[in-house]
C-alpha positions in Angstrom: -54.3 -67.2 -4.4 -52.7 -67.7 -1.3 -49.2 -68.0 -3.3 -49.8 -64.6 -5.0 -50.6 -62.9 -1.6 -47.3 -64.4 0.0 -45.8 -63.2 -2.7 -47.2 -59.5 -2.9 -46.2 -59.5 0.8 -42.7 -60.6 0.1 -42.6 -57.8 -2.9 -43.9 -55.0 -0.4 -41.3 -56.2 2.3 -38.5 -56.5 0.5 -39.5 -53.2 -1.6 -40.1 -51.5 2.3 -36.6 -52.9 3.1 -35.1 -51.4 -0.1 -36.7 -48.2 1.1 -35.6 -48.8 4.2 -32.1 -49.0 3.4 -31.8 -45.9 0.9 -33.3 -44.2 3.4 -30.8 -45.1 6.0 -27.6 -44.2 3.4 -29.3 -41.3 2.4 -29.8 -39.9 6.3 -26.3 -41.3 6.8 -24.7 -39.2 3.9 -26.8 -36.3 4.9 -26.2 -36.9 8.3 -22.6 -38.0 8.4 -20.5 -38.1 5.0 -21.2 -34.6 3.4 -20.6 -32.8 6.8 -17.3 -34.3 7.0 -16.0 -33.8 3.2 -16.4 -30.6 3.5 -14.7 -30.1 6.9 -12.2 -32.1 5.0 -12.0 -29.6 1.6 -11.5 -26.8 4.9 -8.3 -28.8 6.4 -7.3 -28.9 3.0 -7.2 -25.4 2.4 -5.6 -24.8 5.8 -3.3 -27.2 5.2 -2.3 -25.7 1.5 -2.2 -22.5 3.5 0.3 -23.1 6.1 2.3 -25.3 3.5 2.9 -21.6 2.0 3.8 -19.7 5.1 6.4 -22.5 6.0 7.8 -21.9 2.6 7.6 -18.2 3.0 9.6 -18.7 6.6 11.7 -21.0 4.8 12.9 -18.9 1.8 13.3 -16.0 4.1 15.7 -17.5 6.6 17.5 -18.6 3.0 17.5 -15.5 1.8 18.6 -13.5 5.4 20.7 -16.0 7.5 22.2 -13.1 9.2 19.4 -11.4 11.2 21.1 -8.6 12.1 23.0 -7.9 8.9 19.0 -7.8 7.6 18.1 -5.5 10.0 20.7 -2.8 9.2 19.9 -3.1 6.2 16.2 -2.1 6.7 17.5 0.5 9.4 19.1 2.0 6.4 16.2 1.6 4.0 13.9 3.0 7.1 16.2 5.9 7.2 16.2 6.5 3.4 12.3 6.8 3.3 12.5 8.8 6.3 14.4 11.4 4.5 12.0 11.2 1.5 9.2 11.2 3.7 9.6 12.4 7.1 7.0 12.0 10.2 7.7 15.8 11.1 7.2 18.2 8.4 10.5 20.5 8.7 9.8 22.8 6.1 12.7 24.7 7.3 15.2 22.0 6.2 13.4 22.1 2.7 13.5 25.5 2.4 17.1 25.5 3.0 17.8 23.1 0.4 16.2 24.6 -1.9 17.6 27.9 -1.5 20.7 25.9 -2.1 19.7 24.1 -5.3 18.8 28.2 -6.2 22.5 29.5 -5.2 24.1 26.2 -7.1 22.3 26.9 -10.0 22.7 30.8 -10.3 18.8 31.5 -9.8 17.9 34.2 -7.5 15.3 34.0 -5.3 13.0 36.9 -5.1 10.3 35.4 -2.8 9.7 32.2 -1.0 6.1 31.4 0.6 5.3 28.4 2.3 1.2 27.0 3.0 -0.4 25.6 5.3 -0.3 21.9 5.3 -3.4 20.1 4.2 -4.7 17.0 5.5 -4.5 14.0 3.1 -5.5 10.2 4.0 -2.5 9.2 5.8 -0.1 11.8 4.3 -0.2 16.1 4.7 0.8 18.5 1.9 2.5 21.1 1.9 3.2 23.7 -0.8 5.7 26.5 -1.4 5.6 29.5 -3.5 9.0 30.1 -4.6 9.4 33.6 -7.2 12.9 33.0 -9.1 14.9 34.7 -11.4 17.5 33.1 -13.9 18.3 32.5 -17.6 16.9 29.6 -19.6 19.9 27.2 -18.4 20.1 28.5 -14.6 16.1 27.5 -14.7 16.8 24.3 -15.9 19.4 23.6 -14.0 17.3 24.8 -10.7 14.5 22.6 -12.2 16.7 19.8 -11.7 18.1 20.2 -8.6 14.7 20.7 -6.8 14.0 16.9 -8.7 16.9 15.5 -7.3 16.1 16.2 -3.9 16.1 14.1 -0.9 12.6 15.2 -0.3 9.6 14.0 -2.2 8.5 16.7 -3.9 6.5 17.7 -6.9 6.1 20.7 -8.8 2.7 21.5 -9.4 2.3 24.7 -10.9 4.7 27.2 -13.2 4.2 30.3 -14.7 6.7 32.4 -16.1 7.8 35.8 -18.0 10.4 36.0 -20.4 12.0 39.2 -20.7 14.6 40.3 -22.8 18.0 38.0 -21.2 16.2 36.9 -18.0 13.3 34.6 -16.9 11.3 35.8 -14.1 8.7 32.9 -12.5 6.6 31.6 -9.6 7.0 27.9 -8.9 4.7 26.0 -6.8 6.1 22.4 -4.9 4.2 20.2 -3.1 6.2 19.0 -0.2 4.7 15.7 1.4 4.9 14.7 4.7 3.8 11.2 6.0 1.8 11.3 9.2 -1.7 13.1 10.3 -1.3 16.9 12.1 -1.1 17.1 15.2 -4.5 16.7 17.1 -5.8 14.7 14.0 -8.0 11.5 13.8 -7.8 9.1 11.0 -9.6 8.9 8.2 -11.1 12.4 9.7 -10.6 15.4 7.4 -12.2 19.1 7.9 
């Protein structure tokens, strides 16, 4: 009997000991390993990450080993979207120009009445009445012109009359303008 107790004692030892020692991995991988594989997935991802952004600074100074040649050539970019989209709205200037697509393309201009400008997110619009005269191909022609401006513009509304040799119309552009009003806050419109 004494043999059986010994060894029941020796079962619940070595089965405490077994407990014991999952216990102790398992607090150890709670602890200890699963914190740190994780923090290693993160350095990882950093890693991956600025593995890209040398690649991207890499393949940039490929593609523009001449700094300043690069930066002309954005000046000049800058300068063409500044012309299609200026900071100041100069409606003059547009006016002008289209009074000179009118006068290129044999379209007379009866009446020209330029809006208010009207706040946008990040942009204001501005729109023009223009009342023109002109035959079918003079229209067209003027149509095309005002297109082909340096200005970014759209035509939003036309109406027009046809009489007998002579087309008579109102045109409506929206002239765009990047920038808030003067005064503005963004993301504020009234």
């Amino acid at each position: 009997m004494e043999s059986t107790i010994a060894k029941l004692l020796f079962r619940r030892r070595t089965l405490a000991g077994i407990i014991i020692c999952l216990a102790s991995i398992y607090l150890f991988l709670a602890a200890l390993w699963f914190p740190q594989q994780e923090r290693i997935v993160g350095l990882r991802a950093d890693l991956a990450a600025a593995r890209q952004a040398v690649q991207l600074i890499q393949g940039y100074g490929i593609a523009h080993p001449d700094g300043t040649q690069y930066l002309a050539e954005l000046d000049k970019k800058l300068l063409f979207i500044d012309q299609l989209l200026p900071n100041d709205p100069d409606i003059a200037s547009f006016l002008i120009q289209a009074e000179q697509a009118a006068q290129l393309s044999g379209v007379q201009v009866a009446e020209i009445v330029p809006n208010q400008a009207e706040p946008k997110n990040g942009y204001r619009e501005f729109s023009v009445t223009m009342t023109i005269k002109g035959d079918y191909f003079q229209m067209l022609d003027f149509f095309q012109r005002l297109e082909g401006m340096q200005r970014f513009s759209s035509a939003a509304a036309l109406a027009v009359q046809v009489k007998p040799g002579v087309i008579e119309g109102k045109i409506t552009v929206q002239v765009y303008t990047y920038g808030l009003a003067s005064g503005a806050v963004p993301g504020v419109q009234k």
